[in-house]
Rosetta silent file (secondary structure, phi, psi, omega in degrees, C-alpha in Angstrom):
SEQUENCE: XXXXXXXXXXXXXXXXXXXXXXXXXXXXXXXXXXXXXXXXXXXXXXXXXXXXXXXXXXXXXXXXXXXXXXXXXXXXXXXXXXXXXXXXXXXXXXXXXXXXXXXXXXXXXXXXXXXXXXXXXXXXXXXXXXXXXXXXXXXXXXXXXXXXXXXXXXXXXXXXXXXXXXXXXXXXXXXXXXXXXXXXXXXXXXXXXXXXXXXXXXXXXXXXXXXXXXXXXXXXXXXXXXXXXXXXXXXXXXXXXXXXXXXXXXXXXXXXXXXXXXXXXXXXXXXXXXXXXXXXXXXXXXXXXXXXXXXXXXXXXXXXXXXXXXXXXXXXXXXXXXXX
SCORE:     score description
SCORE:     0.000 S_00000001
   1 L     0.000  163.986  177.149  141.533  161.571  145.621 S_00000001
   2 L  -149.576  158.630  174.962  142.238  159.596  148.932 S_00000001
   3 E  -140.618  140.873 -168.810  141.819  159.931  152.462 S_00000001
   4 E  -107.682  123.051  176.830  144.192  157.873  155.043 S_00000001
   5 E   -99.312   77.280 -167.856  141.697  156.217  157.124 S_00000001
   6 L   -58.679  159.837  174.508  142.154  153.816  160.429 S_00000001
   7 L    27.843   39.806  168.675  140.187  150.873  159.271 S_00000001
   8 L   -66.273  112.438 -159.874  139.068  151.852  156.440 S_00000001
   9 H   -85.210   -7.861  173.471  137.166  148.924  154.254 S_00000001
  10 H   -41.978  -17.790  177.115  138.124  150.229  150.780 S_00000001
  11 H  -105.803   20.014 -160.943  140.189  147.245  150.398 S_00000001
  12 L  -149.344   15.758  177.191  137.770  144.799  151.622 S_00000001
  13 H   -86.045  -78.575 -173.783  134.354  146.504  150.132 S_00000001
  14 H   -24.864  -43.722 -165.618  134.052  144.236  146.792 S_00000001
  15 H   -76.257  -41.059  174.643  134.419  141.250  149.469 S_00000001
  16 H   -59.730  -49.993 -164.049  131.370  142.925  152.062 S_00000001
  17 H   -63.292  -15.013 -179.875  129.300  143.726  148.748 S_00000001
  18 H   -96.450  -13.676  150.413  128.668  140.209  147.837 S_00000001
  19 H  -119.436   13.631  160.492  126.707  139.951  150.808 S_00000001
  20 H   -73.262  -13.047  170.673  124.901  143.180  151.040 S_00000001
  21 H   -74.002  -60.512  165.471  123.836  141.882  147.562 S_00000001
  22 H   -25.565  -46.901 -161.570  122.529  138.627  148.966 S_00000001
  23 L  -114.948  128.780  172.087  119.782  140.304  151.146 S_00000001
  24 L  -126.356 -178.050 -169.268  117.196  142.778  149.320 S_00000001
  25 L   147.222 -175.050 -164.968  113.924  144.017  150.936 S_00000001
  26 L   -83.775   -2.976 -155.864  111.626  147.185  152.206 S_00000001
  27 L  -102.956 -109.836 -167.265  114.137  148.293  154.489 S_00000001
  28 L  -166.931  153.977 -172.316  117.256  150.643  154.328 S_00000001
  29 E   -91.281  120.065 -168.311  120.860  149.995  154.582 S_00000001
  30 E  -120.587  124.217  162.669  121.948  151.337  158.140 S_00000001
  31 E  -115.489  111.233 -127.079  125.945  151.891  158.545 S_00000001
  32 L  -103.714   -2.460  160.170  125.876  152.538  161.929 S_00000001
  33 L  -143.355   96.422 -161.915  130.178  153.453  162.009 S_00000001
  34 L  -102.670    4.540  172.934  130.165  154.530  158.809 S_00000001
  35 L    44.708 -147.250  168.437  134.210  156.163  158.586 S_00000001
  36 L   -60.085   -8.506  168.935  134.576  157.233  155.086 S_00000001
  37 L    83.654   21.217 -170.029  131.641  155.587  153.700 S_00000001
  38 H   -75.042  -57.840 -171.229  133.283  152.841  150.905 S_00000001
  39 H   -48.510  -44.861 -129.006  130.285  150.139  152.391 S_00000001
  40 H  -102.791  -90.457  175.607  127.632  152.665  152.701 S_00000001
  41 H   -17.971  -58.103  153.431  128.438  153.427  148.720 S_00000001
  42 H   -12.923  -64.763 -158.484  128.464  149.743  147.789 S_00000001
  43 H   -84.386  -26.355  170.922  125.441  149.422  149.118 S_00000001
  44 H   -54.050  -73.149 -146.618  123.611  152.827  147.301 S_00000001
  45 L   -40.235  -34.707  173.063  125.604  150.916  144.320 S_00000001
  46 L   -90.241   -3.350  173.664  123.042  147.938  145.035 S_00000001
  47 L   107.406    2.335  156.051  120.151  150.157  145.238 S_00000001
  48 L   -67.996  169.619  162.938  119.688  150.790  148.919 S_00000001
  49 L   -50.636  150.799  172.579  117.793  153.423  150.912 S_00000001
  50 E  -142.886  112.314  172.567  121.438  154.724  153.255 S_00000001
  51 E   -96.322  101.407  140.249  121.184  155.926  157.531 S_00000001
  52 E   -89.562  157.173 -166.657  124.689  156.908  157.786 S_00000001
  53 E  -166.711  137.843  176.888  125.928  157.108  161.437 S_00000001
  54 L  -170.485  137.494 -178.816  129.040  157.993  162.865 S_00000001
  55 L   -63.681  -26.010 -160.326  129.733  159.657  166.503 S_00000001
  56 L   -92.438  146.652  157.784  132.525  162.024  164.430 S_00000001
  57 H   -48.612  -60.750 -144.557  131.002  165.210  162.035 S_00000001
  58 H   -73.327  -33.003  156.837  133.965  164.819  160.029 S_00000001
  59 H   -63.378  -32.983  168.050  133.120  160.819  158.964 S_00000001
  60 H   -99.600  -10.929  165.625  129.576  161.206  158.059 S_00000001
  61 H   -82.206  -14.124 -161.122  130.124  164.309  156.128 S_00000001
  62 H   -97.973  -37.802  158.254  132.918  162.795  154.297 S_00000001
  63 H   -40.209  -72.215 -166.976  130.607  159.368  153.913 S_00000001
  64 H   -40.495  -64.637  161.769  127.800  161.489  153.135 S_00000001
  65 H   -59.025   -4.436  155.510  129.519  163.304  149.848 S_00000001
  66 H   -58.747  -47.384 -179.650  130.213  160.103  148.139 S_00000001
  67 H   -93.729   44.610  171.145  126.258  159.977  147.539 S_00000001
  68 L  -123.522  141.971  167.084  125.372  163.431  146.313 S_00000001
  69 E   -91.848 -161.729 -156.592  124.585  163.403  142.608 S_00000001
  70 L   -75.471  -82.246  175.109  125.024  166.067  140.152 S_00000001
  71 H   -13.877  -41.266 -152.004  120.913  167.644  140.304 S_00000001
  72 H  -106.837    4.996 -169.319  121.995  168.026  143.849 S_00000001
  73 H  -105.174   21.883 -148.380  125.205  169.913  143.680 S_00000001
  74 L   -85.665  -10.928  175.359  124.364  172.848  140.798 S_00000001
  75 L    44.365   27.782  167.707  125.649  175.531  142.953 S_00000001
  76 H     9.052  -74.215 -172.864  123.657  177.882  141.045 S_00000001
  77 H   -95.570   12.438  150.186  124.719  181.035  142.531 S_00000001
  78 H  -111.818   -6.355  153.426  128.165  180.494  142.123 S_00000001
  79 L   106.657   35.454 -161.019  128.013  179.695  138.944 S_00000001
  80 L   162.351  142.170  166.547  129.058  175.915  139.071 S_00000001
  81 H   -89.211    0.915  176.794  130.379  173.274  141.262 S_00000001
  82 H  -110.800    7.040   99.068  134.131  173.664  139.679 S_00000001
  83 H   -18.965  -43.810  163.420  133.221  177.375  140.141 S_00000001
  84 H   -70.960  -58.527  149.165  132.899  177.146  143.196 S_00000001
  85 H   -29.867  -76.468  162.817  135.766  175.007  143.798 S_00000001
  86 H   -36.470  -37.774 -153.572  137.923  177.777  141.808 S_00000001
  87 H   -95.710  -57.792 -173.145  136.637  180.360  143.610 S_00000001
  88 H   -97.895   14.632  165.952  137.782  179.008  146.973 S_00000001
  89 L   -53.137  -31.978 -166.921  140.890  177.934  145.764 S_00000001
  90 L  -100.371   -8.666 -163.137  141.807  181.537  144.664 S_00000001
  91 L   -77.943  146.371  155.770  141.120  182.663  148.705 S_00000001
  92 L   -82.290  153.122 -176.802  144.079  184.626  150.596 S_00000001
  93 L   -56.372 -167.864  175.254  144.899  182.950  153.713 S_00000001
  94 L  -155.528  149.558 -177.398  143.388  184.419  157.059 S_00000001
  95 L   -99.377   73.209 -171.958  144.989  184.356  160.355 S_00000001
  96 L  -112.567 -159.005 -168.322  142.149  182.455  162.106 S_00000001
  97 H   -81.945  -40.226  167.241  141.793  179.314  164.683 S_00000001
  98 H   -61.892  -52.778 -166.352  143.928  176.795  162.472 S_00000001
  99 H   -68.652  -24.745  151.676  146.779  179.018  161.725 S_00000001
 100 H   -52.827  -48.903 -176.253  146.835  179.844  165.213 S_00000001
 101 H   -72.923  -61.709 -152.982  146.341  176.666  166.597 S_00000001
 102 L  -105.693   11.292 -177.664  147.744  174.017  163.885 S_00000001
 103 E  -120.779  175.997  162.992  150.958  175.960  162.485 S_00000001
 104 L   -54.888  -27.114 -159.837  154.061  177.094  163.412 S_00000001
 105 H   -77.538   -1.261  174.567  152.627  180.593  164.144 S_00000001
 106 H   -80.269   -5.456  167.928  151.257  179.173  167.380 S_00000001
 107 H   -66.127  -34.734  161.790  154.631  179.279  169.337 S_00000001
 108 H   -56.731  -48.300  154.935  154.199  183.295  169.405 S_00000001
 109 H   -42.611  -43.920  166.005  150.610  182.454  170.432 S_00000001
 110 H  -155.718   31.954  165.142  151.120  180.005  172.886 S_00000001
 111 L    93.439  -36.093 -171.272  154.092  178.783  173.702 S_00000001
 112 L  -126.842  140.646  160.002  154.083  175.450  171.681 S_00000001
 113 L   -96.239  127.620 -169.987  154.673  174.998  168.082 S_00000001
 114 L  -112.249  138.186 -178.781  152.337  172.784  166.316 S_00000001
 115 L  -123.192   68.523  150.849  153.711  171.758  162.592 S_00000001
 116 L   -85.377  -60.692  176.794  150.347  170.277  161.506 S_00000001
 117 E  -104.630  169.785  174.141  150.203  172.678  158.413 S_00000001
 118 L   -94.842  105.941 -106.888  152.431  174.788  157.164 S_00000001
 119 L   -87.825  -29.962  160.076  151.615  178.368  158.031 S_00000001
 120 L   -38.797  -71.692 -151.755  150.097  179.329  154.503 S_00000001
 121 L   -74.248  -39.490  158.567  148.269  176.086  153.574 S_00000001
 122 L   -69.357   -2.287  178.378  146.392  176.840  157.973 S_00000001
 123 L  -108.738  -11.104  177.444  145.589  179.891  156.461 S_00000001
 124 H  -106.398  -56.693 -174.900  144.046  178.680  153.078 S_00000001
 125 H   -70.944  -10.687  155.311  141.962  176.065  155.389 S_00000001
 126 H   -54.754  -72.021  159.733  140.989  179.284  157.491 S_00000001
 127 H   -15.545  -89.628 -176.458  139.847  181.032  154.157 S_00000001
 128 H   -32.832  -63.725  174.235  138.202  178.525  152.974 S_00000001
 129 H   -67.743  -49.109  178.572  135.909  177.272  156.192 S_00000001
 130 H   -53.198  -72.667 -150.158  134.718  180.906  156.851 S_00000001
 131 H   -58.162  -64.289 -176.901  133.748  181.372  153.142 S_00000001
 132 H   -34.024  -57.856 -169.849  131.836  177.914  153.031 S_00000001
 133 H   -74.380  -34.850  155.869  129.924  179.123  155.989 S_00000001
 134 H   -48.637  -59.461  171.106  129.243  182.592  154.755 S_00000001
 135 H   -54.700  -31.510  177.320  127.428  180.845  151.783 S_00000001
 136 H   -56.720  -62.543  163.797  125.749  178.807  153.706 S_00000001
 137 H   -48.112  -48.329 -176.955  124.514  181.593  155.857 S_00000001
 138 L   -86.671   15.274  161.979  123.546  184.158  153.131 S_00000001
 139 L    98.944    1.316 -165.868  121.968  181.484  151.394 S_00000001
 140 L   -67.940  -62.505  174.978  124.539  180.905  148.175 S_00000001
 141 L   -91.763  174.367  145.382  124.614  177.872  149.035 S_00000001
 142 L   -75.090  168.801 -173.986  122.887  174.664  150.041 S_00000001
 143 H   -78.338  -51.385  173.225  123.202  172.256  153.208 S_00000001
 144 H   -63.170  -80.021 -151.359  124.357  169.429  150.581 S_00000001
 145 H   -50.936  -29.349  162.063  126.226  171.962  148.810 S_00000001
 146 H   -83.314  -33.385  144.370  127.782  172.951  151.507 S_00000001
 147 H   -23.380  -60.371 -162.643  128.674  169.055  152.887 S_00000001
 148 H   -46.847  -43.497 -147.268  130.298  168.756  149.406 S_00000001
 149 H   -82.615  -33.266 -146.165  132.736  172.192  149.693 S_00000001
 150 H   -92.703   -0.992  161.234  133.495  170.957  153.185 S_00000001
 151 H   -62.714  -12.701 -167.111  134.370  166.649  152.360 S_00000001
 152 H   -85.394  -86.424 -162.006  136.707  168.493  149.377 S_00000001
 153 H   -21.466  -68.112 -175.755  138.164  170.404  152.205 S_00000001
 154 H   -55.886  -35.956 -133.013  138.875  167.742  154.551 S_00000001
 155 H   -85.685  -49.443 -169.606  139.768  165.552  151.370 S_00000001
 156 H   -59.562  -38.514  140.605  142.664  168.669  150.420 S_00000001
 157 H    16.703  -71.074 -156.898  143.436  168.406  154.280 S_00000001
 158 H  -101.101    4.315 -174.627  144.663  165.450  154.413 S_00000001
 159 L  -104.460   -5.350  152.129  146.947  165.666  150.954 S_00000001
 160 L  -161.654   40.461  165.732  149.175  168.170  152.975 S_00000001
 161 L   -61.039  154.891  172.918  148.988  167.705  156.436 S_00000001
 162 L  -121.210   96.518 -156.991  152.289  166.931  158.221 S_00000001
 163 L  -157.684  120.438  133.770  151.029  163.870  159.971 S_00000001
 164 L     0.148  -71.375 -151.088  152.028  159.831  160.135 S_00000001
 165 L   169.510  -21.511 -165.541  148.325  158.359  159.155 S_00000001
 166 L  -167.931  155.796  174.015  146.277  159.964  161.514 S_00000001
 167 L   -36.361  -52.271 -151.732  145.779  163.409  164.020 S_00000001
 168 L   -24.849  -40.286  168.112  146.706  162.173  167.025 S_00000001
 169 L  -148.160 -176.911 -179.492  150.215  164.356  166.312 S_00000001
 170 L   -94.251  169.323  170.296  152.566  166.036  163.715 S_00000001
 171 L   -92.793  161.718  170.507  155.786  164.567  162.488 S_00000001
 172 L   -69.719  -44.955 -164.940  158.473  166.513  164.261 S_00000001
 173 L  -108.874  113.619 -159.016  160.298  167.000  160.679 S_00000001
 174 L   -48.572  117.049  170.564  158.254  168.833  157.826 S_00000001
 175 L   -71.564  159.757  162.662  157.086  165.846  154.945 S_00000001
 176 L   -41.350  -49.676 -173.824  156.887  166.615  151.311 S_00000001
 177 L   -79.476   -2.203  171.594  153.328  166.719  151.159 S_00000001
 178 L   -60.528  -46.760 -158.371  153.568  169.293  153.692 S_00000001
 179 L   -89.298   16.440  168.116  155.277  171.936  151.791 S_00000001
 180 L   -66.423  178.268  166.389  152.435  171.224  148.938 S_00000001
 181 L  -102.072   63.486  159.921  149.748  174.128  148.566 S_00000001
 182 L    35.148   72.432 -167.975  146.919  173.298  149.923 S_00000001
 183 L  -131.928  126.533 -175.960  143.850  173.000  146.895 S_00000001
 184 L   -73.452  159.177 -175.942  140.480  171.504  146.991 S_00000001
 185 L  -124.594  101.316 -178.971  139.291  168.961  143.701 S_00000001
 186 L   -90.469  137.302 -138.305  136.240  169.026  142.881 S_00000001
 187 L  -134.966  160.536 -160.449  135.433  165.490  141.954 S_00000001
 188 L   -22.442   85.787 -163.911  133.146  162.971  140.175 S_00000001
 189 L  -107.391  157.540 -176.497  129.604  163.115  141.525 S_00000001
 190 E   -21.733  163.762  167.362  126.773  160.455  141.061 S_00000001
 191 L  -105.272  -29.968  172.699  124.745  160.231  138.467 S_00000001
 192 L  -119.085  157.471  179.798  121.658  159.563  140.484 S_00000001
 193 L   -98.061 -174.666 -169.298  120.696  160.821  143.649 S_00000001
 194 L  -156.937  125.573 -169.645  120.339  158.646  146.589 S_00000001
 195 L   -86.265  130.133 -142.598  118.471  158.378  149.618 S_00000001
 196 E  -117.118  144.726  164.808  120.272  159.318  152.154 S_00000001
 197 E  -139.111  149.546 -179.245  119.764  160.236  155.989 S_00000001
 198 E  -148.567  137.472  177.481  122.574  160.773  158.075 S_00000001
 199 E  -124.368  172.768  158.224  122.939  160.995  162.032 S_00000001
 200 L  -135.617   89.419  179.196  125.805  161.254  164.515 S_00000001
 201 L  -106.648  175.318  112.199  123.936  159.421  167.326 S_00000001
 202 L   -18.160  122.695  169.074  125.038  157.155  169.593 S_00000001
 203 H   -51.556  -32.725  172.971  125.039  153.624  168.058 S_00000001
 204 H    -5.291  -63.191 -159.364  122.860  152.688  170.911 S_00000001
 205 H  -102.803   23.259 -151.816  120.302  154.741  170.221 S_00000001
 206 L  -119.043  121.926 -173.779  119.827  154.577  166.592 S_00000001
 207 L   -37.635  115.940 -161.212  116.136  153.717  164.982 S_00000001
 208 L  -130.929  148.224  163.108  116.374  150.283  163.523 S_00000001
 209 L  -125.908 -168.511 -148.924  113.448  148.309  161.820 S_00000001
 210 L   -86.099  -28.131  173.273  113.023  144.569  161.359 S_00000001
 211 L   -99.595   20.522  156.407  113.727  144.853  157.423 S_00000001
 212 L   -97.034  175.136 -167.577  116.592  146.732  157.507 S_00000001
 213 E   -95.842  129.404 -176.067  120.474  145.530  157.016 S_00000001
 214 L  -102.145   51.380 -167.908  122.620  146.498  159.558 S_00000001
 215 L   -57.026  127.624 -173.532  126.367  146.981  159.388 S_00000001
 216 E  -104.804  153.970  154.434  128.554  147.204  162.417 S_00000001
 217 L  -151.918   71.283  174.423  132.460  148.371  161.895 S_00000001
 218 L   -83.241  168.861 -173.271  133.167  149.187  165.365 S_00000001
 219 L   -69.387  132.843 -131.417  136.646  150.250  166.221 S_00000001
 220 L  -111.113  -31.158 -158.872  139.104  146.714  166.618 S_00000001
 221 L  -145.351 -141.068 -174.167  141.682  148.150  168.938 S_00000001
 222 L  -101.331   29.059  153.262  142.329  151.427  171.580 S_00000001
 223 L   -66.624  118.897 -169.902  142.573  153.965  169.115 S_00000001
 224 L   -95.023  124.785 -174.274  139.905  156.744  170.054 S_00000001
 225 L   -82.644  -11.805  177.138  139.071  157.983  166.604 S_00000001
 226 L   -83.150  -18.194  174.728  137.605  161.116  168.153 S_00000001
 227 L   -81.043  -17.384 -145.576  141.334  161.943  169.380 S_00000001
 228 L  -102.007  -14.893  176.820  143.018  160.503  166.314 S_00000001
 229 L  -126.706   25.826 -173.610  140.889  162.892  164.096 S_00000001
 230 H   -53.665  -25.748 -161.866  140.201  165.933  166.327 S_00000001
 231 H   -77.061  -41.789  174.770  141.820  168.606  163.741 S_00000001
 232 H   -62.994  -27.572  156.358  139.150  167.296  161.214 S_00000001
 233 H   -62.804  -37.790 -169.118  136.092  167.581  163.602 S_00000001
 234 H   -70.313  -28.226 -170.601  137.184  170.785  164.409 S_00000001
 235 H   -71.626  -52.704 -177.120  137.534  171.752  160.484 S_00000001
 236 H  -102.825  -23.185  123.838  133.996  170.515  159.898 S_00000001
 237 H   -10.163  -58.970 -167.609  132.096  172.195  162.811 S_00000001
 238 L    77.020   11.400  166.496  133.732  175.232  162.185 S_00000001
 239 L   -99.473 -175.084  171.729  133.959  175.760  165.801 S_00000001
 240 L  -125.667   91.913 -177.554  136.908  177.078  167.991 S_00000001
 241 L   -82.856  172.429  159.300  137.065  174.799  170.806 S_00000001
 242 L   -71.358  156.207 -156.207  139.526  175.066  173.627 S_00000001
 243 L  -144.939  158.369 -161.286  142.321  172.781  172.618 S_00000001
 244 L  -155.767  131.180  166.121  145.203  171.383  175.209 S_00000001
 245 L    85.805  162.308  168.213  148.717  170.215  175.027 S_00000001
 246 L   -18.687  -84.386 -137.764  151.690  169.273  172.510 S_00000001
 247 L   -83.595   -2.008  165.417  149.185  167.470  169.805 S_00000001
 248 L    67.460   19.551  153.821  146.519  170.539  170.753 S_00000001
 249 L     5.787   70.065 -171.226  143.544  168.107  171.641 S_00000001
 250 L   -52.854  162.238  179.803  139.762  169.526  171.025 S_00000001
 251 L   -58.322  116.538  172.568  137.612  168.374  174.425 S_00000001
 252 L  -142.119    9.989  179.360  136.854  164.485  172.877 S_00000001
 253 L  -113.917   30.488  115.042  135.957  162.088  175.762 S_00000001
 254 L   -35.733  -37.458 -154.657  132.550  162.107  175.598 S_00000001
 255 L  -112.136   -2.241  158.539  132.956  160.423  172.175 S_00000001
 256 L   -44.961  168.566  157.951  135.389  157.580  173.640 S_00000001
 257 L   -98.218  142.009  144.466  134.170  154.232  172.767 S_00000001
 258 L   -16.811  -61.849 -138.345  133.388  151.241  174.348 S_00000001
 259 L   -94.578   53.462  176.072  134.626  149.130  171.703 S_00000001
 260 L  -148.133  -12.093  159.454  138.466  150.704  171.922 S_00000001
 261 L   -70.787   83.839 -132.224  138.598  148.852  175.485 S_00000001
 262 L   -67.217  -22.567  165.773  139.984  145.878  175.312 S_00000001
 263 L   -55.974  -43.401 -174.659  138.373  144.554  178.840 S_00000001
 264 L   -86.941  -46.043  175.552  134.831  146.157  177.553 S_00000001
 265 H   -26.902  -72.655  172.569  134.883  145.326  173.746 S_00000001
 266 H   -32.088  -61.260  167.950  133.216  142.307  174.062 S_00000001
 267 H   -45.776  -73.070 -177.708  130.643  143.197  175.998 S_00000001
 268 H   -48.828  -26.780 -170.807  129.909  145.899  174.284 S_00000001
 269 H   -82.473  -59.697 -149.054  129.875  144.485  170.850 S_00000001
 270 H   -78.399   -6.670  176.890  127.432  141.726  172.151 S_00000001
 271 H   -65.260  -23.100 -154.936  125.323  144.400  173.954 S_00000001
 272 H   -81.935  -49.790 -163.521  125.145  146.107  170.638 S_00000001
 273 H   -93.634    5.326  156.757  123.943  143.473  168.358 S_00000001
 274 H   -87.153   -7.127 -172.374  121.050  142.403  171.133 S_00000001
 275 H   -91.472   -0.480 -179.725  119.571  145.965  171.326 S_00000001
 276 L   -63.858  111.636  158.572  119.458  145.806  166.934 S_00000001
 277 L   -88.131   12.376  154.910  115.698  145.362  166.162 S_00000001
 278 L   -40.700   27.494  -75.351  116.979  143.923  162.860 S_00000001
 279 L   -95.490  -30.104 -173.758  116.460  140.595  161.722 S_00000001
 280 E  -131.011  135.466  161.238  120.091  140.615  159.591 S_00000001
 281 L  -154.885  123.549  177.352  123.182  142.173  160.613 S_00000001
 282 L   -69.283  103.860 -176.338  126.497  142.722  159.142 S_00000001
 283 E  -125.039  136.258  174.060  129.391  142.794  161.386 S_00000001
 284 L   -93.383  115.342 -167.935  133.326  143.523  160.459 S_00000001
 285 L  -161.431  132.467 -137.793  136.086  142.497  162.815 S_00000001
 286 L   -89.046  160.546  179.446  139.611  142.267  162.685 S_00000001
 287 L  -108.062   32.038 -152.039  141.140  138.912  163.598 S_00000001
 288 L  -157.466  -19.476  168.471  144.249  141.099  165.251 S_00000001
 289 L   -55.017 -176.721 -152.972  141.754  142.735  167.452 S_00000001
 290 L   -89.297  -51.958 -151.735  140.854  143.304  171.119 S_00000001
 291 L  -100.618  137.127  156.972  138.025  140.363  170.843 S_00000001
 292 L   -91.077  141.020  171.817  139.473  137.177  169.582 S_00000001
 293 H   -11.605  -70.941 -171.891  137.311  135.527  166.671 S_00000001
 294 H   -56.207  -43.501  169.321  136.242  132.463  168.526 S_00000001
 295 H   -35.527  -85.251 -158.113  135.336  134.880  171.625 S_00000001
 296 H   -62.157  -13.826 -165.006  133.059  136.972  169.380 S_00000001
 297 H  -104.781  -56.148 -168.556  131.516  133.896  167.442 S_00000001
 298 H   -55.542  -45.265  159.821  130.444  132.089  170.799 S_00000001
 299 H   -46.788  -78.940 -168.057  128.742  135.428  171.901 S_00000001
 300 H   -58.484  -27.031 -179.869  127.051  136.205  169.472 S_00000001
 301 L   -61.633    8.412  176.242  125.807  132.399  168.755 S_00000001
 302 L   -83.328  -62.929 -145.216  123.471  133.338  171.929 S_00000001
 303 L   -66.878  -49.291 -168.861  121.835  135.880  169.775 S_00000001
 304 L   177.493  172.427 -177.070  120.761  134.061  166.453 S_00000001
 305 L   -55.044  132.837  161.047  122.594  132.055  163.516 S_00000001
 306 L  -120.405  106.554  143.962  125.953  133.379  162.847 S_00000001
 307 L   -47.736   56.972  177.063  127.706  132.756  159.975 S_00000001
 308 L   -17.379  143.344  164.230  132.047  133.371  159.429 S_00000001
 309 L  -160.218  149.439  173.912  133.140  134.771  155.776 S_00000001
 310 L  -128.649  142.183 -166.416  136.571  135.869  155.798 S_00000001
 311 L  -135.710  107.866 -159.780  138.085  138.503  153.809 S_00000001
 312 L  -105.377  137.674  159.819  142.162  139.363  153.626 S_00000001
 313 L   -69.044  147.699  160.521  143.268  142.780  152.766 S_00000001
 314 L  -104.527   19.921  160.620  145.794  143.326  150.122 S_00000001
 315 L  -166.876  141.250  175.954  148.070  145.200  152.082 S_00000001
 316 L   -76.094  124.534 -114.919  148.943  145.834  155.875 S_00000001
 317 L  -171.333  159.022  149.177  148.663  149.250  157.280 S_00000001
 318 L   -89.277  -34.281  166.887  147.851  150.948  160.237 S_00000001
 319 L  -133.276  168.361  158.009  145.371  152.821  157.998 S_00000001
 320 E  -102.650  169.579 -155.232  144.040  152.122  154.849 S_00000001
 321 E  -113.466  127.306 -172.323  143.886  154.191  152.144 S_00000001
 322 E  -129.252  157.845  129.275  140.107  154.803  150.414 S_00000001
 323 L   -47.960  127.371  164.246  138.868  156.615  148.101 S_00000001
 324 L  -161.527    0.000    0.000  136.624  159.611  148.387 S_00000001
């Protein structure tokens, strides 16, 4: 499976893992813009404790289901987790808040046609989100078990979406993967569990101690990832927000960033790594960015020793492509 990603580290995690390897200790691994999780997995992979953190739902649940094991997924009372899978795979659409919203059928509805989905395949992710939350509610399922059904979701999501690389809009002209059929995968899980805690806090504000490792991946350039991935917040909420305009926009600028401001970045970055009560922290930042390298090294050399390691992708994107 894959998920199209802005800055996604999947191609640059083997290079970050040799020094999350380097430092061991009492504390916990905190990945404090954790995306899609490929670091925050690395780092289980070395045997940390994992504080995921991400302002978006839709990033720490999809982080979050890389590190559920089997024991924690048995889905009992459905008789499986590729039971379960099957089961919602098999749903008739429903004429709900995507297929209103994110299809064609919203030009009867409102005036504007949105060609995110295809009017089935907004109607199979309609299905689909209702039934996960009915199990949840009557109890079928669990709160990891229910993370799991809904990172599958987003994961099927994004394998027929009619989209560029990212929400912000639709292509005008239907893609291939559009006119696919929509099906969730249920897919490889851990062998071990892992301990996990996951917030969506403000980085600001988020409980740091002296032995843990700290990873920063703040956002490099003005793409507001709460804009760029609104259909997928909305998908993993499960709410029906009010939504505005062509590209159909949930309410997202509370959840701007700092660090997408190219006047502000700086600041913000070095604001960031003096409120860390950390003693080590790992930060990733494009050399194509907002901040230039030398900028960002001279800042931070106020703070405490800083150290350069450089790492080249092997191929150049607007997004990257991960795993999940």
């Amino acid at each position: 499976m894959s998920f199209r990603y802005i800055g996604s580290k999947a191609r640059l995690v083997t290079s970050i893992s040799r020094h999350i390897a380097e430092w061991g200790g009492r504390g916990k691994f905190i990945d404090a813009f954790c995306g899609t999780g490929a670091v925050a997995e690395a780092a289980a992979g070395a045997g940390w404790p994992i504080h995921l953190n991400d302002h978006l739902a839709c990033a720490t649940t999809m982080a979050a289901a890389r590190l559920i094991a089997e024991r924690q997924a048995k889905f009992t009372g459905l008789g499986g987790y590729n039971a379960a899978v099957n089961k919602l795979n098999k749903l008739r659409p429903q004429h709900g808040f995507m297929w209103r919203e994110y299809s064609p059928a919203s030009i009867t509805h409102l005036g504007i046609e949105r060609r995110y989905f295809r009017e089935e395949n907004a109607g199979r992710i309609d299905a689909v989100r209702s039934t996960i939350r009915s199990w949840r509610q009557a109890e079928v399922i669990s709160g990891i078990e229910e993370r799991l059904l809904i990172a599958d979701l987003l994961s099927a999501v994004s394998r027929v979406a009619n989209i560029a690389g990212t929400y912000g809009c639709f292509m005008s002209k239907w893609t291939l993967q559009a006119d696919e059929t929509l099906e969730l995968r249920a897919r490889v899980l851990r062998s071990r569990p892992v301990n996990t805690h996951v917030t969506t806090r403000d980085v600001f504000n988020l409980l740091v101690g002296a032995d843990d490792l700290v990873y920063l991946d703040p956002p490099y350039t003005k793409r507001q990832y709460a804009s760029y991935y609104h259909v997928l917040e909305t998908i993993t909420l499960g709410d029906r927000p009010v939504v505005k305009g062509v590209a159909g926009l949930r309410p997202w600028r509370d959840k701007a960033s700092e660090f997408c401001y190219k006047l502000r970045a700086l600041e913000a970055i070095e604001a960031l790594v003096r409120s860390i009560g950390a003693r080590r922290v790992l930060l990733s930042y494009s050399d194509e960015a907002h901040v230039p390298i030398t900028d960002l090294r001279a800042a931070l050399s106020n703070l405490g020793h800083v150290s350069l390691h450089v790492a080249r992708r092997t191929a150049k994107s607007p997004w990257e492509r991960c795993s999940t």
